[in-house]
N, C-alpha and C positions, 0 to 999 in steps of 0.2 A: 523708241518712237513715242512722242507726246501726239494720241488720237483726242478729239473733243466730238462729240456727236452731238450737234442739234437738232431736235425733234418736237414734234410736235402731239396735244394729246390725242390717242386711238390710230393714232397712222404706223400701217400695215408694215410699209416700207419699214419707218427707222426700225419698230421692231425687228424684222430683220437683220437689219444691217448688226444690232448691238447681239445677234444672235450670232452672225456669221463671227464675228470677232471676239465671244465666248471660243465657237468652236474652233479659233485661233491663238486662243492665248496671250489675246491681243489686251492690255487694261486701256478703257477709256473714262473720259470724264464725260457723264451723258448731260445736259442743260436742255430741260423742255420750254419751249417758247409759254409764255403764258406765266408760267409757274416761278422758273426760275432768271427771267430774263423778261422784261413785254416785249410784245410784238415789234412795237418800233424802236426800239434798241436793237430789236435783230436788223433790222428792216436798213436802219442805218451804217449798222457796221460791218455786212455784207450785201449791198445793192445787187450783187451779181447773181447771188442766190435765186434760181427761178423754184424749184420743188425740194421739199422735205425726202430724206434725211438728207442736213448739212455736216458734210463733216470735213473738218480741216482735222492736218496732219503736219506736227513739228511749224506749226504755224504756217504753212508754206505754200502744201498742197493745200486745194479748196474744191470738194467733191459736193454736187447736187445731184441727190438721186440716186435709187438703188441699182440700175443699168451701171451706169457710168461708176459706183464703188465697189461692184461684182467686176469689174473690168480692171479694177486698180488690185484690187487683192488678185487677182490671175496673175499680173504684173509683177507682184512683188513674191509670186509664187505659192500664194497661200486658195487653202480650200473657201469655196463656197457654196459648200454642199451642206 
């Protein structure tokens, strides 16, 4: 599975999220807004994105926020503890 995590810098969340998918063995490629990407390039090529962390999956799935990616890893059976 190709994960991408967008994040943004000091937010709590994505930290999280590239923690929970450590403690899964999960590789991702992380891209923080600002640094590796500006804002409006994020801004344009996911409009639908309303909160950080953004993460698409296999290009396909498109997760906002750590609720809604704790919910997807339940899903696909993985910890997020």
């Amino acid at each position: 599975m190709k994960i991408t995590v967008y994040s943004s810098p000091g937010c709590f969340d994505c930290q999280e999220v590239k923690r929970i998918l450590g403690v899964n063995n999960l590789e991702y490629k992380s891209i923080v807004i600002g640094e590796d990407i500006t804002k409006e390039e994020f801004e344009q090529k996911y409009p639908e994105a309303l909160w950080f962390p953004v993460v698409i999956a296999d290009d396909d799935v498109k997760i906002s926020g750590l609720p809604t990616f704790k919910k997807w890893m339940k899903h696909l059976g993985k910890s997020v503890l």
